[in-house]
C-alpha positions as CSV (number, residue, x, y, z in Angstrom):
1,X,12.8,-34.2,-35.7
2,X,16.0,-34.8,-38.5
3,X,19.3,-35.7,-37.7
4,X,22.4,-34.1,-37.6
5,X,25.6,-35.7,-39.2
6,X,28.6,-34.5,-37.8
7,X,32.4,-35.3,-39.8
8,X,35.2,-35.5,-37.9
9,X,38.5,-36.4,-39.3
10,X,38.4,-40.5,-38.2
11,X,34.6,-40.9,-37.9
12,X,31.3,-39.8,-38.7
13,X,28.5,-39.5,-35.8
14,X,25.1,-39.0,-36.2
15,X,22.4,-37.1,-33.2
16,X,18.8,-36.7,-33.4
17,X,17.7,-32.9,-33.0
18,X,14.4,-30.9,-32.9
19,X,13.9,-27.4,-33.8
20,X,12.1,-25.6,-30.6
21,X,10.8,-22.1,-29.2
22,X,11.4,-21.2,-25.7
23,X,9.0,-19.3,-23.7
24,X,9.2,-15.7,-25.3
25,X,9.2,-17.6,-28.9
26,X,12.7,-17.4,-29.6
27,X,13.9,-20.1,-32.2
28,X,16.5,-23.2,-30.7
29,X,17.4,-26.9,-31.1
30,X,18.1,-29.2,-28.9
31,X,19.9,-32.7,-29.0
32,X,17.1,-35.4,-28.4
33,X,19.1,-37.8,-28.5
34,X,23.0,-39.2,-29.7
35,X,22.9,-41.9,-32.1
36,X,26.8,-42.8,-31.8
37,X,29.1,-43.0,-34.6
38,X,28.7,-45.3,-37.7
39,X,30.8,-48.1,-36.4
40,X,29.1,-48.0,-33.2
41,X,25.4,-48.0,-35.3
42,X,26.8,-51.4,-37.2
43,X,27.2,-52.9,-34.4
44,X,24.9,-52.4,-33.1
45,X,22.6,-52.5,-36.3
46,X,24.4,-55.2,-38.5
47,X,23.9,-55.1,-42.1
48,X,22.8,-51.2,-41.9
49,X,23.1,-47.7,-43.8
50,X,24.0,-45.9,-40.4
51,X,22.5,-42.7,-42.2
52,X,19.7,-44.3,-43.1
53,X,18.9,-46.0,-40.0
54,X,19.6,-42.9,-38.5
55,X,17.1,-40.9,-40.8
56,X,14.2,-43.6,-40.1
57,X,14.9,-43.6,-36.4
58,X,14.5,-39.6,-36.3
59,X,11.1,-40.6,-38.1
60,X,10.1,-43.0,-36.1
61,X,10.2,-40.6,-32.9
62,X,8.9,-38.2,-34.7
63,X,5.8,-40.3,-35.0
64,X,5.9,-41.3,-31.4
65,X,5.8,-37.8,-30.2
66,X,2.4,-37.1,-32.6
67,X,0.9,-39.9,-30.1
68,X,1.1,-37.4,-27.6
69,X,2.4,-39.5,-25.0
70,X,1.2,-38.8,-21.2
71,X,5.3,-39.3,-20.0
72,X,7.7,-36.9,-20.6
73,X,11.0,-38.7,-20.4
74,X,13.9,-36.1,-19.8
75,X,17.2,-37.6,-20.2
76,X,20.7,-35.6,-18.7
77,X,24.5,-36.3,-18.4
78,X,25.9,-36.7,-15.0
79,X,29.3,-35.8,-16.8
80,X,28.0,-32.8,-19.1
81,X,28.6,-29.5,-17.2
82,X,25.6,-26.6,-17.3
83,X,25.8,-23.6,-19.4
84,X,28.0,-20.8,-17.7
85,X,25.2,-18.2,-17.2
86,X,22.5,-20.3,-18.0
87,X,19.3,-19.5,-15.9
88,X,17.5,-22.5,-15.0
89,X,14.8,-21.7,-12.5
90,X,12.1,-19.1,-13.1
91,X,9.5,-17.8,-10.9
92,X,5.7,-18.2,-12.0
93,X,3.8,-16.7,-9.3
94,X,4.1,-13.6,-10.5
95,X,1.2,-15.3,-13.7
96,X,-1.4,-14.7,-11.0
97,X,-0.7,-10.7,-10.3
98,X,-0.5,-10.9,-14.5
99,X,-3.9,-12.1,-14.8
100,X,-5.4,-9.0,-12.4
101,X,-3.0,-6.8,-14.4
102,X,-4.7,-7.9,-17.6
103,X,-8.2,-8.3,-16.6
104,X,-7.7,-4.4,-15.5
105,X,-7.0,-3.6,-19.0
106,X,-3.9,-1.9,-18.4
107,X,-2.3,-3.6,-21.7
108,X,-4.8,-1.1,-23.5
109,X,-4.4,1.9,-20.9
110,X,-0.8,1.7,-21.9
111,X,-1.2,1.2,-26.1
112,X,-3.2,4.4,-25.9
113,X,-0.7,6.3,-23.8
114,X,1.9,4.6,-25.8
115,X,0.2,6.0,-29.3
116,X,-0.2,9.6,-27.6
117,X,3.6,10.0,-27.2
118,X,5.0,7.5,-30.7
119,X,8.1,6.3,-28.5
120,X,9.3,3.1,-29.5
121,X,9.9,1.1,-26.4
122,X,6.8,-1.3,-24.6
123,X,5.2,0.8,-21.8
124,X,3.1,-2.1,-21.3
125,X,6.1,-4.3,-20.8
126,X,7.5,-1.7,-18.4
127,X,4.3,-0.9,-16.0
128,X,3.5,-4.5,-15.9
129,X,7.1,-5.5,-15.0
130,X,7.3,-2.9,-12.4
131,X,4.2,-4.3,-10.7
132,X,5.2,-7.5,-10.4
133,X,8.1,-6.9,-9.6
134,X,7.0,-4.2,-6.6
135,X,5.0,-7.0,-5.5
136,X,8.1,-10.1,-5.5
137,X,11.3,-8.1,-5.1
138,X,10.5,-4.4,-3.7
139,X,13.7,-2.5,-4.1
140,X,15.2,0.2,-6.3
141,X,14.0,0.2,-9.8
142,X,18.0,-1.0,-11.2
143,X,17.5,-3.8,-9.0
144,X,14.0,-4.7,-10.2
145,X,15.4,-4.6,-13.5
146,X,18.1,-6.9,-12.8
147,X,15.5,-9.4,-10.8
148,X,12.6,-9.7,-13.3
149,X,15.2,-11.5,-15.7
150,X,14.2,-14.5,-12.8
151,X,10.1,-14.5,-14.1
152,X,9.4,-17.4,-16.5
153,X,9.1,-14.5,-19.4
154,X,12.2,-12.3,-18.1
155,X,12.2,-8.8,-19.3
156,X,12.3,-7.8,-22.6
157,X,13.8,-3.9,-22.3
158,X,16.7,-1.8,-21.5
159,X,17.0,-0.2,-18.1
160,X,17.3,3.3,-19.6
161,X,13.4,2.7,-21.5
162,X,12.4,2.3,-17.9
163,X,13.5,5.3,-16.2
164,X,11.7,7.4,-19.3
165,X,8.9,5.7,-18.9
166,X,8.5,6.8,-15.6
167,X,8.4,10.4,-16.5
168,X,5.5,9.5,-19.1
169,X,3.7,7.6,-16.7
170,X,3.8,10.4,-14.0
171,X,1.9,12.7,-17.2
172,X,-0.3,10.5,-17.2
173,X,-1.1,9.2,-13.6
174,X,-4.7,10.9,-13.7
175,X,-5.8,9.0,-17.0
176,X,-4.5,5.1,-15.7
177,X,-6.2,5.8,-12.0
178,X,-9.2,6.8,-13.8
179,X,-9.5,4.0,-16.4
180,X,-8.4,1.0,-13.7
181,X,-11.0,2.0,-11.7
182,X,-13.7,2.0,-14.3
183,X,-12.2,-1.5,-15.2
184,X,-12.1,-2.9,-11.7
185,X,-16.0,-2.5,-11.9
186,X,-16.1,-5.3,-14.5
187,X,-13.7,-7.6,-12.4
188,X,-14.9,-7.5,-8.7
189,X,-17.7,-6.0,-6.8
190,X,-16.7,-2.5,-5.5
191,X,-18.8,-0.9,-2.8
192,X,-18.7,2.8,-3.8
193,X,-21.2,4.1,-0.9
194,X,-18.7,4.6,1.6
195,X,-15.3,6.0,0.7
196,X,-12.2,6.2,3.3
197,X,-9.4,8.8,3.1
198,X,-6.1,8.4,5.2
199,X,-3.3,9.8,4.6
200,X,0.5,8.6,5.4
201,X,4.1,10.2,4.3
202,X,7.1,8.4,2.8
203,X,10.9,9.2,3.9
204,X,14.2,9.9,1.3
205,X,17.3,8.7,2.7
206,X,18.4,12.2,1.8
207,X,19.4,15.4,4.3
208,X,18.9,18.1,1.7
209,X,14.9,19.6,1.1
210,X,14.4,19.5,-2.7
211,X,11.0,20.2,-4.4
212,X,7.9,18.2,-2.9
213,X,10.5,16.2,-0.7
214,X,10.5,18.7,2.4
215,X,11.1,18.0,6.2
216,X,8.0,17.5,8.1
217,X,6.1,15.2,10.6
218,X,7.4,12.0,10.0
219,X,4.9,8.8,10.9
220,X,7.9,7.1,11.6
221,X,9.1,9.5,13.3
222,X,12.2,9.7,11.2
223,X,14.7,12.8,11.0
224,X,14.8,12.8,7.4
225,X,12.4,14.9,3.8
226,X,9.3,13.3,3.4
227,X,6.2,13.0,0.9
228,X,3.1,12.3,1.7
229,X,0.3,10.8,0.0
230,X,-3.7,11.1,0.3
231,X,-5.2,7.6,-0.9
232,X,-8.9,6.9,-0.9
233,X,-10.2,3.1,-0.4
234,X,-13.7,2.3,-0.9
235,X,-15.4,-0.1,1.5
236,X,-14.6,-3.3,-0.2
237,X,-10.9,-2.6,1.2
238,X,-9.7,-1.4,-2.8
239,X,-7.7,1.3,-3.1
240,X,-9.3,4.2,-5.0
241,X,-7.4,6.9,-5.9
242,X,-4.0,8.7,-4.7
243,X,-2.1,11.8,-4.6
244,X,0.9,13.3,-3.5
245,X,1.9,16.3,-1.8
246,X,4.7,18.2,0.0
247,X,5.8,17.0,2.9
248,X,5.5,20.1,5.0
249,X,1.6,20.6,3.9
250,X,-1.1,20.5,6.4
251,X,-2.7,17.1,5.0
252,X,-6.4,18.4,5.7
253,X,-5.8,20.3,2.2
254,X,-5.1,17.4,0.8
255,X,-9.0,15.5,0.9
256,X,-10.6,18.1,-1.4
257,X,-9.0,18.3,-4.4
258,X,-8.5,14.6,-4.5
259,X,-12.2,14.5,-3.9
260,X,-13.1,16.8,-6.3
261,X,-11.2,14.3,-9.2
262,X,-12.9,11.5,-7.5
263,X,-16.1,13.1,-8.7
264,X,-15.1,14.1,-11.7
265,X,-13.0,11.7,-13.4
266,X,-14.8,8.8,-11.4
267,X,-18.1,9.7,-12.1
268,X,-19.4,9.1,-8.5
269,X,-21.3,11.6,-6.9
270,X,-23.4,10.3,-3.8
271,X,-20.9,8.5,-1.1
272,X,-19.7,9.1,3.0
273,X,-16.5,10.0,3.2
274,X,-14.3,8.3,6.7
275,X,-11.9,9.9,8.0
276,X,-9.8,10.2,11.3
277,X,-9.9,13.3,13.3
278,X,-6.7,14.4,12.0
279,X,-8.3,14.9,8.4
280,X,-11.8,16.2,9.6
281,X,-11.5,20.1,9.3
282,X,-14.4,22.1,9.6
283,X,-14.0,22.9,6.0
284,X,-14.0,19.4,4.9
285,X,-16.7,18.2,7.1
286,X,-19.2,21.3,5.2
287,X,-18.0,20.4,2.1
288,X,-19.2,16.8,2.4
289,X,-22.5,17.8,3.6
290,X,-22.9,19.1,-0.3
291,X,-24.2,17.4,-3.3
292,X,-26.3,14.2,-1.2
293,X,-22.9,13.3,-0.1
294,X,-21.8,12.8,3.9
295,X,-19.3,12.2,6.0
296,X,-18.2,10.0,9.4
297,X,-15.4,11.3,11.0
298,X,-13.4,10.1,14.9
299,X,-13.8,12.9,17.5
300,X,-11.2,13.6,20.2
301,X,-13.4,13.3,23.5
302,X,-10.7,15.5,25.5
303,X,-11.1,18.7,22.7
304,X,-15.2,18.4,23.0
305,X,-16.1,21.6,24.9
306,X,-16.3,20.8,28.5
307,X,-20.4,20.6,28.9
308,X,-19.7,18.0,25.7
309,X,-17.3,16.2,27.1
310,X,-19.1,16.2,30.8
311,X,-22.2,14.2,28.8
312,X,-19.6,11.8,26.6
313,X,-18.4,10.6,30.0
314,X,-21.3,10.7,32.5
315,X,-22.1,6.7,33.4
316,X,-25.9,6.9,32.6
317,X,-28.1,7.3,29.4
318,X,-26.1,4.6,27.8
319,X,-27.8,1.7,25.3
320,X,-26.7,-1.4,23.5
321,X,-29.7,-0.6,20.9
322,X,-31.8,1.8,19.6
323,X,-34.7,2.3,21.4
324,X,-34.2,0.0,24.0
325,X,-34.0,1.2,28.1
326,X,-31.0,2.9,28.6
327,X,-28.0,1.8,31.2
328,X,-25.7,3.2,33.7
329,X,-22.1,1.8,33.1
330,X,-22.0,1.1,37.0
331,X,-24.6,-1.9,36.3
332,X,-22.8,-3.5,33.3
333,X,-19.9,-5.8,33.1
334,X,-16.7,-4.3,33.1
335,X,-14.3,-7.3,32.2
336,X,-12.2,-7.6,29.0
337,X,-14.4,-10.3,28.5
338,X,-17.4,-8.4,27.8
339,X,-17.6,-7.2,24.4
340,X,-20.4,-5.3,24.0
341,X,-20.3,-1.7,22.6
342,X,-22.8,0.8,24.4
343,X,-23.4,4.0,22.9
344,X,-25.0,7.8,23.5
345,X,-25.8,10.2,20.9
346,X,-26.7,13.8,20.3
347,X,-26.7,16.5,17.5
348,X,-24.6,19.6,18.4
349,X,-24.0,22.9,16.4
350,X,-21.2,25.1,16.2
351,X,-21.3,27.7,13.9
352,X,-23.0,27.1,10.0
353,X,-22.3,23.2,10.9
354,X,-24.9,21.3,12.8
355,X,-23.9,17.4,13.0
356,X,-25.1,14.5,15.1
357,X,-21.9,13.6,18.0
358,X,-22.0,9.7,18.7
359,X,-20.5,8.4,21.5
360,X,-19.2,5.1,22.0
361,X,-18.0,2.8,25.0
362,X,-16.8,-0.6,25.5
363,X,-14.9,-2.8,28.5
364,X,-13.0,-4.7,26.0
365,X,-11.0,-1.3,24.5
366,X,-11.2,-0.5,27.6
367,X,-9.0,-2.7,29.6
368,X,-6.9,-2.9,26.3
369,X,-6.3,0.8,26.7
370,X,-5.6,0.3,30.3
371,X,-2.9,-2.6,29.3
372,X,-1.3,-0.3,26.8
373,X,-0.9,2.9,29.3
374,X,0.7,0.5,31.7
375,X,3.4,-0.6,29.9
376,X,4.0,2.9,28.8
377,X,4.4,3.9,32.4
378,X,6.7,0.8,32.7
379,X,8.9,2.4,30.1
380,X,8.2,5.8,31.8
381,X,10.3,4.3,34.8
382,X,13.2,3.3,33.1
383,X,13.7,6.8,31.7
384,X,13.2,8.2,34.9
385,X,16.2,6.4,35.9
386,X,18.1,7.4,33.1
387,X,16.9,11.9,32.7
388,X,19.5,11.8,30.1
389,X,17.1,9.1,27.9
390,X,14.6,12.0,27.7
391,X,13.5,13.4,24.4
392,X,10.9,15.6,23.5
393,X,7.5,14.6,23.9
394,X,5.5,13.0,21.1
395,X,1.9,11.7,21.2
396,X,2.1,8.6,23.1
397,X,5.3,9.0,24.3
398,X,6.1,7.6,27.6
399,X,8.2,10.7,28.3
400,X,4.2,12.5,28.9
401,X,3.7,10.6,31.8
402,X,7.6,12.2,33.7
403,X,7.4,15.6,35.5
404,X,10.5,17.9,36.4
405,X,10.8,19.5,39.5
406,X,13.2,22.1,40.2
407,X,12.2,22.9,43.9
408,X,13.6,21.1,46.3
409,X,11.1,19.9,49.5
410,X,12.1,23.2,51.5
411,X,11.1,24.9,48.5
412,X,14.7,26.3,47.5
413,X,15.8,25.8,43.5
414,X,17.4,22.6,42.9
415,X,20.2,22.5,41.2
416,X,19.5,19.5,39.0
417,X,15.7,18.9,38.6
418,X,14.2,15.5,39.7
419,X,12.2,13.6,37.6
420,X,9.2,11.5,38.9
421,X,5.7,10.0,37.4
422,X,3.1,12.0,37.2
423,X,0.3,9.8,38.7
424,X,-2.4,12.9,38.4
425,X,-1.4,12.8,34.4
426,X,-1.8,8.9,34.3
427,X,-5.3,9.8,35.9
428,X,-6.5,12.5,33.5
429,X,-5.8,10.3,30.3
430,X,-7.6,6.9,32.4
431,X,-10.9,8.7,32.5
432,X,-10.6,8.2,28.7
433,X,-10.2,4.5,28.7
434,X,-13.1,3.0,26.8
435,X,-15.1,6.0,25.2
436,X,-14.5,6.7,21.7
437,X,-16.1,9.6,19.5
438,X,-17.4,9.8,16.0
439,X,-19.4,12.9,14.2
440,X,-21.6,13.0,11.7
441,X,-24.0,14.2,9.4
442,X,-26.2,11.1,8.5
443,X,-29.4,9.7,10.3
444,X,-28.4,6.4,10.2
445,X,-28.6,3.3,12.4
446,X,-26.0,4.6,15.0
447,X,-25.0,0.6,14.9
448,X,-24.0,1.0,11.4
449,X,-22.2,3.9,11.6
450,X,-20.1,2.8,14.3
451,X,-19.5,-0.3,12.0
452,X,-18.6,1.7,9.0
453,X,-16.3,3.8,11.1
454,X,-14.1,0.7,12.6
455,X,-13.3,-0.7,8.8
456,X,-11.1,2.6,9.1
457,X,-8.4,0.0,9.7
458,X,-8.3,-1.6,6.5
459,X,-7.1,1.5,5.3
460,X,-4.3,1.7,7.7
461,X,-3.6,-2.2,6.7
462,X,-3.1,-0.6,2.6
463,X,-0.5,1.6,4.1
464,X,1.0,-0.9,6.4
465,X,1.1,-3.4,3.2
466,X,2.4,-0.8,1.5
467,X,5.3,0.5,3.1
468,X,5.8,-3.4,4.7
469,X,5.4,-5.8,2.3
470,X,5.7,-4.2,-1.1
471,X,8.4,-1.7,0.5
472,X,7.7,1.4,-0.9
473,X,10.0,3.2,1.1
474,X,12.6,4.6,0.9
475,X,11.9,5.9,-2.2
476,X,15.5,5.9,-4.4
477,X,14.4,8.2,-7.5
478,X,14.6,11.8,-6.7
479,X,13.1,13.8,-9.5
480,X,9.4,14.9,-8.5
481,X,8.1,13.2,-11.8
482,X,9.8,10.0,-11.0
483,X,8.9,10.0,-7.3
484,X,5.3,10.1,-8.1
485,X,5.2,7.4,-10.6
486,X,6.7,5.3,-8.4
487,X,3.9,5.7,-6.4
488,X,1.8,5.2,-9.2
489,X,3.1,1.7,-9.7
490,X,2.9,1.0,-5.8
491,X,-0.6,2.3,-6.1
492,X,-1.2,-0.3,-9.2
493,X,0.6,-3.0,-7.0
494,X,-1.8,-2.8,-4.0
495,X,-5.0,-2.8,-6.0
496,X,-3.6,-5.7,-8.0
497,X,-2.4,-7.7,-4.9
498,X,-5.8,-6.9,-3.2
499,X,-7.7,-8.2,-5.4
500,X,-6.1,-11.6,-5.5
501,X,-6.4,-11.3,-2.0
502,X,-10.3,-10.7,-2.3
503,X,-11.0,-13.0,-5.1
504,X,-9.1,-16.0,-2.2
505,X,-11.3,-14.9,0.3
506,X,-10.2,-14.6,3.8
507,X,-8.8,-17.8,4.9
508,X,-4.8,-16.8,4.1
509,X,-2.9,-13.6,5.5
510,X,-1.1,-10.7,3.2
511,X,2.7,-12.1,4.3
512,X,1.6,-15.6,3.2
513,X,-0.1,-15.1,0.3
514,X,2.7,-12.4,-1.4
515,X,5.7,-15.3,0.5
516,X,4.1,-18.4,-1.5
517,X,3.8,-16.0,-5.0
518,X,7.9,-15.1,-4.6
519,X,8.3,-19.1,-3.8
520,X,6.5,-20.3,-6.5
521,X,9.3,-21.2,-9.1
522,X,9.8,-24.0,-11.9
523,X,12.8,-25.6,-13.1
524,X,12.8,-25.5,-17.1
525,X,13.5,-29.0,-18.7
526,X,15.0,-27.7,-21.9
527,X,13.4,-28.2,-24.7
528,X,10.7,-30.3,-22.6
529,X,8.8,-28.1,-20.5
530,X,9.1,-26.9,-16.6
531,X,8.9,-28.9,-12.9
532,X,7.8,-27.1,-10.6
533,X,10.1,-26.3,-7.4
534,X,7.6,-25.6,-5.0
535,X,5.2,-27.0,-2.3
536,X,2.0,-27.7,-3.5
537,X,-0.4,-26.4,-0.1
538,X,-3.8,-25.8,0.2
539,X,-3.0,-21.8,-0.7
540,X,-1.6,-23.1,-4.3
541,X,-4.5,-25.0,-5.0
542,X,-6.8,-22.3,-4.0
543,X,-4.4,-20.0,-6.7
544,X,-4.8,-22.2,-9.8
545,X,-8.7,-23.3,-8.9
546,X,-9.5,-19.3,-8.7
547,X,-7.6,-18.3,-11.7
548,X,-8.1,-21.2,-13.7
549,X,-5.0,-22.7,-15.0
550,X,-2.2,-24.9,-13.2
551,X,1.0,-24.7,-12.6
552,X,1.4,-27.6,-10.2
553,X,2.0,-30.8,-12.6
554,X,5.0,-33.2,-12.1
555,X,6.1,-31.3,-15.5
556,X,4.2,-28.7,-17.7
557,X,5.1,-29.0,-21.2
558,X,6.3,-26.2,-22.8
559,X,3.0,-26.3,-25.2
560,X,1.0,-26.2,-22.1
561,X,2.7,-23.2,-20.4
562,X,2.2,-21.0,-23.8
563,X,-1.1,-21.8,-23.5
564,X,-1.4,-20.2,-20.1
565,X,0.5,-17.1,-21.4
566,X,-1.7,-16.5,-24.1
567,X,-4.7,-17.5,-21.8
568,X,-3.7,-15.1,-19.4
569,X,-2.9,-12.0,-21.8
570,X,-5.7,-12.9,-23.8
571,X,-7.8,-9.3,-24.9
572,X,-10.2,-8.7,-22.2
């Protein structure tokens, strides 16, 4: 510490200042403290050189401070106004997602893509920006640029760097899939046996097709181009690999070549592949009979051929376990209540394929098919009322459940039709209620397969995270390149976010845990250090004991919090 001596025409005054370095290391001072003018320092100090008292009090703090003392005494003026424009409040729980995005390696992903192309801007900065960022304020990437000035270490590039950088990251989306995965091995447990391909689309609030953005089936069943995208999870619920297609493509093209990277670039070569029925082509099921690899795949009961489909849904040969006596579904409990899954199973051929059909049934999906179907026929009603509600049919649509008739009861043409339930429809689908296919081409413990095939849905939850939580959609760049780098860093967002989820077990859901990282923000103390803003919960603790630093003192010095930063970026 020094002072500072400051000559006015009438007096001279005297501060104590210290030379500091805020959190990205840029060089400041700061008033500790004001010593008064030198009449006010001989009064105060009779008999005193005010500069040299001065100079020997600046000392004597000096020394205090190298005591390290444990209270950090921070002193304001309730008549000194704030900076205009000053930022006071920064968010740190983005330092968790940072210390996944680190342990990945992706700050060495991006120096060697960064040395390929000699541009002069930080990719690293960039991608790992544009993750947290995906994760704590989804939106356009101007907007993201705008809100990462509110993490503790801002944003240290121009918004033009970061629209290039998403044409060199779409060159080179192959390479960071690649080497994240062959980093993620060294960071968590992946279970690479069992593989799961889904496959969702993404809208453009746009009219106009234009290059992979085309009109197509819309999950969302939105009127507007889509995308789609082919993902791959492995069984430990981490995403795997992605790509993107045209959004009027049949999406059972889209599993092989995917697949065929995956064991290339991946360097796996024995795993089952799970997929819904949608994705299971003949094609695809043969080609994962090859190499030792296999597949499990759902099975519409209603398209079995009709001798199939008479054994799926005859009552008897039914067992809870292998080997044991079989049952006829007459005998067993038929309440919600009873959850037990029975199960039949045969091995069918059509064609060059020959795989083993697996047939399951239980009360509990049952009666919650039953539930579903008669609120659908509730909403069925109301449109029967109102014809003019009518829309075309769509899977699951209520509208499949209304017949037209044009007769009337003499038999003579109606001149407006008449719309009524169709009771022997609600009755063909009921017959289904319960039963639930899978084929495959393994010998397994049919118990196990039929547990493999229900953690289908955590794949579904990556795409419901996706598009939910970390907003994905609708996507706001329009060139191709762009819109598949975006999905590159929303791809690079859900495997980071997982694993934090992963490494905090399962005791806290996805909205709460991604809610308490965007609430998690600090008030910097200038000069001093940062308080922290939020609630300190059993989710906070379980944050800092996993990732092993804290950010949940009454104050953390600004010597402390540099420490975590290096900590955290520190050369895996």
């Amino acid at each position: 510490m020094r002072i500072k001596k400051s000559v006015s025409k009438n007096s001279v005054s005297y501060s104590v200042i210290e030379n500091v370095r805020d959190i990205n290391g840029k060089s400041t001072t700061k008033v500790v403290e004001a010593l008064g003018n030198e009449k006010e320092i001989r009064e105060k100090h009779p008999g005193v050189d005010p500069e040299e008292w001065a100079r020997a009090y600046a000392k004597k703090l000096t020394e205090q401070k190298k005591q390290k003392s444990a209270v950090i005494i921070a002193k304001y003026n309730p008549r000194k106004m704030v900076e205009r424009n000053q930022r006071r409040s920064f968010n740190v729980g983005y330092l968790f997602l940072q210390s996944v995005y680190y342990q990945l390696g992706l700050q060495h992903t991006t120096k060697t893509i960064q040395e390929k192309y000699q541009f002069h801007y930080d990719l690293n900065e960039i991608l790992s920006k544009l993750i947290y960022m995906r994760v704590l304020h989804p939106t356009s990437k101007k907007n993201s640029f705008e809100q990462a000035q509110s993490l503790l270490e801002g944003i240290q590039c121009e918004p033009h760097q970061l629209y290039r950088a998403l044409d060199v990251l779409k060159k080179e989306t192959d390479f960071i899939q690649q080497t994240v995965y062959k980093n993620s091995l060294k960071l968590v447990k992946r279970n690479k046996k069992i593989l799961y391909y889904d496959c969702t689309n993404f809208y453009f609030e746009i009219e106009q097709e234009d290059g992979d953005k085309q009109y197509g089936v819309s999950k969302e069943n939105r009127p507007n181009p889509i995308v789609q995208m082919g993902l791959f999870m492995d069984a430990s619920g981490l995403p795997l690999a992605f790509s993107i297609f045209r959004g009027n493509e049949n999406e059972q093209g889209s599993l092989k070549p995917l697949e065929k990277r995956i064991l290339k670039d991946f360097e796996l070569s024995r795993f089952v592949v799970c997929t819904d029925a949608g994705l299971s082509s003949k094609k695809n099921r043969i080609y994962n009979t090859l190499g030792g690899r296999g597949y499990i795949t759902t099975q519409s009961i209603k398209k079995l051929k009709k001798h199939l489909k008479e054994w799926a849904l005859d009552p008897a040969g039914w067992h809870v376990k292998p080997g044991d006596k079989a049952v006829h579904l007459s005998n067993i409990d038929d309440s919600s209540g009873n959850q037990t899954t029975y199960f039949k199973e045969r091995w069918i051929k059509e064609g060059n394929l020959e795989q083993r059909l697996l047939v399951t049934f239980s009360p509990k999906y049952k009666h919650y098919q039953q539930t579903i179907r008669e609120r659908q026929v509730e909403r069925a009603l109301k449109k029967v009322k109102k014809p003019s509600s009518l829309k075309k049919k769509r899977a699951n649509d209520p509208a499949r459940f209304i017949q037209a008739q044009y007769a009337t009861k003499d038999g003579e043409v109606a001149e407006k039709a008449n719309f009524t339930i169709d009771e022997e429809e609600i009755q063909k689908e009921a017959q289904y209620d319960g039963f639930y296919g899978v084929c495959t081409n393994l010998e397994s413990d049919p118990l196990e397969l039929i547990r493999i095939n229900h953690q289908r849905w955590e794949i579904e939850e990556s795409f419901r995270i996706m598009k939910s939580e970390l907003k994905s959609r609708p996507v706001y760049v329009r060139n191709d390149d762009r819109v598949e780098a975006h999905f590159l860093t929303c791809f690079l967002a859900l495997l980071t976010y997982r694993i934090v989820e992963q490494k905090l077990g399962e005791a806290f859901t996805c909205p709460t845990i991604i809610q308490k990282l965007r609430d998690m923000e600090v008030m910097e103390v200038s000069g001093e250090g940062y308080v922290p803003l939020y609630e300190r919960d059993e989710l906070t603790d379980k944050l800092h004991e996993v990732f092993g630093f804290r950010t949940d003192y009454e104050i953390i010095p600004l010597k402390d919090m540099k420490k975590i930063l290096k900590q955290l970026k520190k050369a895996k």
